[in-house]
C-alpha positions in Angstrom: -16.6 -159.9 17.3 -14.0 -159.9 19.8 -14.1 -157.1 22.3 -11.1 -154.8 23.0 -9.7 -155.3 26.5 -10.5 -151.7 28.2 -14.1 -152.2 27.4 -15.1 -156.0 28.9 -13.0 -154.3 31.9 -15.6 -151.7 31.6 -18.3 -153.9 30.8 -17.0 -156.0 34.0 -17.2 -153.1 36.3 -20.3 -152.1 35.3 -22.0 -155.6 36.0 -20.2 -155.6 39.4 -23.0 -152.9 40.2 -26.0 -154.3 38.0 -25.6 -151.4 35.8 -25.0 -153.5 32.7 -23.9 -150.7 29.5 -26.3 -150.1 26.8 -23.4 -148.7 24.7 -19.6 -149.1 24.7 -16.9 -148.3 22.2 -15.3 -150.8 19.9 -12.8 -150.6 16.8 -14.4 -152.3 13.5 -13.0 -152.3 10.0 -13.7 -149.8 8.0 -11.9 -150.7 4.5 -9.1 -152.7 3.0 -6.7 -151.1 0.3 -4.6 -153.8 -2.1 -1.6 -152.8 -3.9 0.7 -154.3 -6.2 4.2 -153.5 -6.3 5.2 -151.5 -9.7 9.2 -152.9 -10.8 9.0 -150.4 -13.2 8.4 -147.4 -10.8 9.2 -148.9 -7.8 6.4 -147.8 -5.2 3.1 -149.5 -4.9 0.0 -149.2 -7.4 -3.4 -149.2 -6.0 -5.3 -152.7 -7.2 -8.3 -153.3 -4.9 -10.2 -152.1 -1.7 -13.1 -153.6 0.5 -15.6 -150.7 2.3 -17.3 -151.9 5.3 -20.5 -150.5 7.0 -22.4 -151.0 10.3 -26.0 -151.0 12.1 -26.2 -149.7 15.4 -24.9 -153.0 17.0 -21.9 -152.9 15.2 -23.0 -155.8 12.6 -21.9 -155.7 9.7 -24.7 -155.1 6.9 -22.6 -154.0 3.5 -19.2 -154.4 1.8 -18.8 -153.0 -1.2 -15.7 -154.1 -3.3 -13.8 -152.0 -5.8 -10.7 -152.4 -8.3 -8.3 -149.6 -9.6 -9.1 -148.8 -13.3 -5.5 -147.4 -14.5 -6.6 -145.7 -17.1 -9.4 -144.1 -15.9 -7.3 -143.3 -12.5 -10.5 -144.0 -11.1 -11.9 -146.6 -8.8 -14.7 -149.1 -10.6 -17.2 -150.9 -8.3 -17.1 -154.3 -9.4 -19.3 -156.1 -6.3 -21.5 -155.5 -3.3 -22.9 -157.4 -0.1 -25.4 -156.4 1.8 -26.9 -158.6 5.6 -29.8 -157.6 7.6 -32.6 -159.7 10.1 -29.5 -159.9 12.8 -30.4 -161.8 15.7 -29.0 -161.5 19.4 -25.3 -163.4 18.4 -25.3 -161.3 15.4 -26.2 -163.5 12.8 -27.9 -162.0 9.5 -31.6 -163.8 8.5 -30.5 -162.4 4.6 -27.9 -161.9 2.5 -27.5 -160.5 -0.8 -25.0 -160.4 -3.6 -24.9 -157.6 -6.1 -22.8 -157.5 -9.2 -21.9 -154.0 -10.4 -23.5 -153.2 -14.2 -21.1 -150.3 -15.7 -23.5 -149.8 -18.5 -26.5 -149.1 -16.5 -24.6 -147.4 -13.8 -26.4 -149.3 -11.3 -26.0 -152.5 -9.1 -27.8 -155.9 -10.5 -28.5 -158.7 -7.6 -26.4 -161.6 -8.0 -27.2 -164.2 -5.2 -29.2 -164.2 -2.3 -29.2 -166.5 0.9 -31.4 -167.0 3.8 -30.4 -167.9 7.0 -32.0 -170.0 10.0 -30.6 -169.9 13.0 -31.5 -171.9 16.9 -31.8 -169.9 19.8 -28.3 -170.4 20.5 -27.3 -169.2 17.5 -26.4 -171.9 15.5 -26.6 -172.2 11.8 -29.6 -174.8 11.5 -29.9 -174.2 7.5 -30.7 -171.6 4.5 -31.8 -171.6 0.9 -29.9 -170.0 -1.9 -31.4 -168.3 -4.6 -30.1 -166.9 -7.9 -31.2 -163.3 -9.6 -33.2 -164.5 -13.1 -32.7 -161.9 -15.7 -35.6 -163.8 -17.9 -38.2 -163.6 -15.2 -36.1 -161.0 -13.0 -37.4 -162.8 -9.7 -35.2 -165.5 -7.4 -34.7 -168.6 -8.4 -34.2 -171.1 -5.6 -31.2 -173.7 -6.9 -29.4 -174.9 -3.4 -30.7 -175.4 0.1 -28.9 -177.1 3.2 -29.8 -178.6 6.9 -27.7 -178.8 9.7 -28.3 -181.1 12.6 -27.0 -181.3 16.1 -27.0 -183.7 19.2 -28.1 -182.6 22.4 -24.9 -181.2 23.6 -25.2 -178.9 20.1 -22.2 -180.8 18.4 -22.9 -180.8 14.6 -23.7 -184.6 13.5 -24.8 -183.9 10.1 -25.0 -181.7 7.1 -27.3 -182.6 4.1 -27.2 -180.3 0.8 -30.0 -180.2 -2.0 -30.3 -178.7 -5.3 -33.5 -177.7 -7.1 -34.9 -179.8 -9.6 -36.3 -177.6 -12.3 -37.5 -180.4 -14.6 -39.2 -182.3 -11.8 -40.2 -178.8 -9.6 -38.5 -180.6 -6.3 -35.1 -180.6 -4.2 -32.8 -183.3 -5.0 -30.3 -184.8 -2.4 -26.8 -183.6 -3.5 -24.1 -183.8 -0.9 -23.7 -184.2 2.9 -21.7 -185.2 5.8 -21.3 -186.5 8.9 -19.6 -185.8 12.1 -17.7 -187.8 15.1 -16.9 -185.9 18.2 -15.0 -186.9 21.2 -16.8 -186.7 25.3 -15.7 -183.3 25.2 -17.6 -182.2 22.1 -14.2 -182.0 20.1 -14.8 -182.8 16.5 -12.5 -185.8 15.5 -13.9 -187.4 11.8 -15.9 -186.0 9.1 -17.0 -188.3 6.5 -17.9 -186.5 3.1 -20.6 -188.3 0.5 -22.5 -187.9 -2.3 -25.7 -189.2 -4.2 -25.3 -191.3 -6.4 -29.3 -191.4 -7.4 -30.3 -193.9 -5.2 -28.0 -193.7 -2.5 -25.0 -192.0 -0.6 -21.4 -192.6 -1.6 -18.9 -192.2 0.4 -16.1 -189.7 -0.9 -13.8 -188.2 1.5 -12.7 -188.6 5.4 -10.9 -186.3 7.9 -9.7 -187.2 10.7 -8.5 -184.8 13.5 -6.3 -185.5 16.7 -5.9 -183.3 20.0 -3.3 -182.6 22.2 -4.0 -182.2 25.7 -4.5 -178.6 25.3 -7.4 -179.0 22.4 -5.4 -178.1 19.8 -5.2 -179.9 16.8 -2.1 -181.5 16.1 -2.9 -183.9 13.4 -5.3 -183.7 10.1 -5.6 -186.7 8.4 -7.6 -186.8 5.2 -8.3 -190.2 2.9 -10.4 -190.9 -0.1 -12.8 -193.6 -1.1 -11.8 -196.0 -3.5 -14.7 -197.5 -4.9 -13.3 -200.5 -6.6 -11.9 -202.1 -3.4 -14.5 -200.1 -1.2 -11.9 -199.4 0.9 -10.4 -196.0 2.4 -7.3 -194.7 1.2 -4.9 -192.4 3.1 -4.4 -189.2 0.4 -2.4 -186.3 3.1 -2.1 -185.0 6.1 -1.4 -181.9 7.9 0.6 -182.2 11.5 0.7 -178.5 13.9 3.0 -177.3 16.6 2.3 -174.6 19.2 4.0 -173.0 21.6 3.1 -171.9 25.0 1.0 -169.9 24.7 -1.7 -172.3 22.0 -0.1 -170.1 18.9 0.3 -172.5 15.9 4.0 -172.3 14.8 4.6 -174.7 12.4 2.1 -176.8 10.1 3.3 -179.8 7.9 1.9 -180.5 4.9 2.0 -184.8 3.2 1.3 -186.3 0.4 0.5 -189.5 0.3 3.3 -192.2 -1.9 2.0 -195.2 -3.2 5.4 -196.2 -4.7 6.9 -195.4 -0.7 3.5 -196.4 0.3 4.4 -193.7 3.2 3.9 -189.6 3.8 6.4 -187.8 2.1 7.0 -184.2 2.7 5.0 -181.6 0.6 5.5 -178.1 2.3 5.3 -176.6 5.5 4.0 -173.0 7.1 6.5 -171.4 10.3 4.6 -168.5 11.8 6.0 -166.2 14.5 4.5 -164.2 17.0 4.8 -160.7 18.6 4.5 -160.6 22.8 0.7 -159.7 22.4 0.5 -163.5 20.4 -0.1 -162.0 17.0 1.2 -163.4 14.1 3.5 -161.2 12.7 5.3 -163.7 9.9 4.3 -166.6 8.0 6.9 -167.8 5.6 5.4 -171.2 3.2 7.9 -173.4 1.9 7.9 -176.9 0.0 10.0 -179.9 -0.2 12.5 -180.3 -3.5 11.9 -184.0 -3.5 15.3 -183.7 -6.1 17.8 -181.5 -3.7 16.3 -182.6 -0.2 15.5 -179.5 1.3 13.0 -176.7 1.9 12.7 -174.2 -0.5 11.0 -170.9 0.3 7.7 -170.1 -1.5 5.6 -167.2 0.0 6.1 -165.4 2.7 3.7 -163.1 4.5 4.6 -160.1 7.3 2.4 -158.2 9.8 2.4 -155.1 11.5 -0.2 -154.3 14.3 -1.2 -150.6 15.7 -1.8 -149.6 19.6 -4.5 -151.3 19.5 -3.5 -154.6 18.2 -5.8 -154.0 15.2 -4.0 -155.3 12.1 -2.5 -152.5 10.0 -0.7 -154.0 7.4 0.2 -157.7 5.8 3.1 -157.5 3.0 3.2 -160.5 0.6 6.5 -162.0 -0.2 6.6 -164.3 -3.6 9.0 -166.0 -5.4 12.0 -164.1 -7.4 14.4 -165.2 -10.1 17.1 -166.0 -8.0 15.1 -168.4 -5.2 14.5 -165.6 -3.0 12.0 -163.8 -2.5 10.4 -160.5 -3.7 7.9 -157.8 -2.5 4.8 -158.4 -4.6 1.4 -156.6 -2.9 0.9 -155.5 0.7 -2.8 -155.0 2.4 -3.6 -151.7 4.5 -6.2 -152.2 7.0 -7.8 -149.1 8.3 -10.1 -149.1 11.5 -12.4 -146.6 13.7 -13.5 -145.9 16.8 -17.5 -146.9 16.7 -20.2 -146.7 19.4 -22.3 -150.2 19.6 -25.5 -149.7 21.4 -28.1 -152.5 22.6 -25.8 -154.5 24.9 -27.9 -156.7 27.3 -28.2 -159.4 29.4 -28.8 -161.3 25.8 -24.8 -161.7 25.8 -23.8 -162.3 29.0 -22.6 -165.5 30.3 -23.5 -165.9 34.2 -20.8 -167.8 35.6 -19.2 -167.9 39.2 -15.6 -169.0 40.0 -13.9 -170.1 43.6 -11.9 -170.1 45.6 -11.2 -166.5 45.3 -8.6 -165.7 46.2 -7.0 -168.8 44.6 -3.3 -170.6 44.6 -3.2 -172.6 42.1 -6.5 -173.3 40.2 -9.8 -171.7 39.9 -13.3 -173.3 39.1 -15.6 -172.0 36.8 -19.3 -173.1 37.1 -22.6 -172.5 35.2 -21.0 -173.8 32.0 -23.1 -175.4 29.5 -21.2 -175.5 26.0 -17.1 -175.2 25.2 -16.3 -172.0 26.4 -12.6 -169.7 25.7 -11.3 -168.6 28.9 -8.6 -165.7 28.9 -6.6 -164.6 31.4 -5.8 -160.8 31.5 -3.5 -158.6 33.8 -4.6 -155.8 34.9 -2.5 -153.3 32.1 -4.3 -155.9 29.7 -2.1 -157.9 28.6 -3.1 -161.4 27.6 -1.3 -164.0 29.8 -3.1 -167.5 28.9 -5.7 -169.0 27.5 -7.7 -172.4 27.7 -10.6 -173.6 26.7 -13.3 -174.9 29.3 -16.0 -177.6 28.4 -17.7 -179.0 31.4 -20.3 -177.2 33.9 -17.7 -176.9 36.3 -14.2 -176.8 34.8 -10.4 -176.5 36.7 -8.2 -173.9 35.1 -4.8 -173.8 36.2 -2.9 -170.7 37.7 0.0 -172.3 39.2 2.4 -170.2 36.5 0.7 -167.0 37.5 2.8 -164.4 39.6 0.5 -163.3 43.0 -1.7 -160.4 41.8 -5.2 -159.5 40.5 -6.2 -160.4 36.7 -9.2 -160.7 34.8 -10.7 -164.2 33.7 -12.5 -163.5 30.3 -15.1 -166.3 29.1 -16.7 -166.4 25.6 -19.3 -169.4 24.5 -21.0 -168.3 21.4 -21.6 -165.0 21.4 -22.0 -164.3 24.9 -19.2 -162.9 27.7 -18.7 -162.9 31.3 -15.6 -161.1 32.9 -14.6 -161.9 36.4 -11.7 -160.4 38.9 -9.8 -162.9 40.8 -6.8 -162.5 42.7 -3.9 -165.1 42.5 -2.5 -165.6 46.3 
């Protein structure tokens, strides 16, 4: 989770002095509340809410969701989740699904996975099991492995189901993974078994800009007559300064063109802290030539930059668009303990104080670098991948700031001033 601003400067200060916290305070979710709009009485009707809960460390351990029962005027619990076994990134060993059983007043499990995790925290596999009513026990049915090269770049993921007739796990799907030097991901090739062996299905391909954002997503399917790959669509992004995606296109493949052709397309717009605060979906009228609007999405943020509300926009008999349902987020204050040495990266940068660029050493897998000012406001944002790694500062005005790092799980702040 990320970490408000006035706290890793806390967190930073405190380090400076090798009194590292063993509590801080951090805003978490607390619920979600769903409503549609009512034409008839024009205000909103309640329709849904999500309930979060937390341990001590501020994981998350139960959700419980609910719909609005209108004519009861009551809330009815229709679901629940509950995580526990977290480890030091915060990943849950177990989690469980409950479905809720209105003529027994109680909750029935569902669905249950189990997690492995490495030391680093990646996800290395889990088994998924199924609530029996006949022998009310789990029933294992899916199971999947994860491995990595030594740099911890995924390479392969390999799915089983359970074999009741033959008592064993059965290969099902799986997939493998190119990355480039820099542990970018840039092909995934989707297959499955055929019985005797793997057939190929599906490929995405992915290209970077210079900045490590993806601009293009390139997807094709397998033809198994010609055994040949066959371009299907595509998806090309645009950014702006500041790595915010602004635009995505989405294309269909045309045999009869035997080129792209437009399908639809996403703009999103920001607010000066680089939240999204619109998203507006549109798609092509082949028949008219031009974009029609489809869905449109608005966001407000509080003080704290915590989303407080998203408004949903669909389409209305006149080709605009019309208020349908809007989300309310509501958050809270909480006080996560345990904080150790367990989540700290231990970096050092030079020259400080710098001109132009700073160095960050003691790197050992992609890391997010941040830049903050000093009232907190974030100014850029990159993201390092080598043991020692050049960030650039040249656009920064002379003052002190805050370089933020995140690498799975762990954080490191650091003060430099810019000469």
């Amino acid at each position: 989770m990320k970490k408000p601003f006035l706290a890793l400067v806390a967190l930073f200060f405190c380090a400076q002095f090798h009194l590292l916290a063993q509590s801080q305070q951090e805003f978490l979710l607390d619920s979600i509340y769903t409503y549609n709009w009512d034409t008839t009485q024009a205000d909103w009707a309640f329709q849904s809410k999500i309930l979060y809960s937390y341990n001590a460390a501020g994981n998350e351990i139960e959700t419980r969701n609910a719909v609005w029962n209108f004519t009861t005027n009551a809330w009815v619990n229709t679901g629940k989740t509950t995580q526990n076994g977290f480890d030091a990134y915060g990943n849950p060993h177990e989690t469980i699904f409950f479905q809720w059983a209105a003529a027994n007043n109680e909750w029935k499990p569902k669905g249950r996975f189990i997690h492995t995790f490495s030391d680093n925290g990646k996800l290395l596999g889990g088994i998924n099991y199924n609530w029996s009513l006949s022998t009310n026990d789990w029933v294992q049915y899916f199971r999947d492995t994860t491995l990595f090269d030594g740099n911890w770049n995924q390479t392969e993921f390999i799915a089983y189901s359970w074999q009741t007739a033959s008592n064993s796990w059965q290969e099902s799907t799986r997939a493998t993974y190119l990355h480039d030097e820099n542990g970018h991901e840039t092909e995934q090739i989707n297959y499955s078994w055929t019985g005797n062996n793997w057939q190929p299905t599906y490929k995405t391909v992915k290209i970077y800009d210079t900045d490590v954002n993806v601009t293009e997503f390139i997807n094709y399917s397998w033809d198994m007559m010609s055994s040949q790959w066959h371009q299907d669509n595509k998806a090309t992004y645009t950014y702006d300064a500041n790595g915010n995606q602004t635009e995505n296109m989405q294309y269909s493949w045309s045999t009869s063109a035997n080129a792209f052709v437009f399908f639809s397309k996403n703009i999103i717009t920001y607010n000066g802290q680089n939240k999204p605060i619109e998203g507006t979906t549109f798609y092509w009228n082949a028949d008219t030539q031009e974009w029609i609007a489809q869905y449109q999405t608005q966001s407000t943020y509080d003080e704290n930059n915590n989303i407080l509300e998203n408004i949903f926009y669909n389409p209305g008999p006149n080709n605009d668009l019309i208020i349908a349902r809007k989300q309310h987020f509501y958050w809270s204050l909480h006080t996560i303990t345990g904080i150790d040495d367990l989540n700290v990266l231990h970096c050092s940068i030079y020259p400080n104080p710098a001109k132009s660029a700073l160095q960050v050493q003691g790197l050992n897998r992609p890391t997010h670098a941040s830049i903050y000012s000093v009232q907190g406001t974030l100014l850029q944002t990159a993201v390092l991948s080598d043991a020692s790694s050049h960030l650039n500062i040249q656009k920064l005005p002379a003052g002190t700031y805050f370089l933020h790092l995140e690498a799975e799980g762990k954080t490191d702040m650091q003060r430099f001033i810019k000469q």
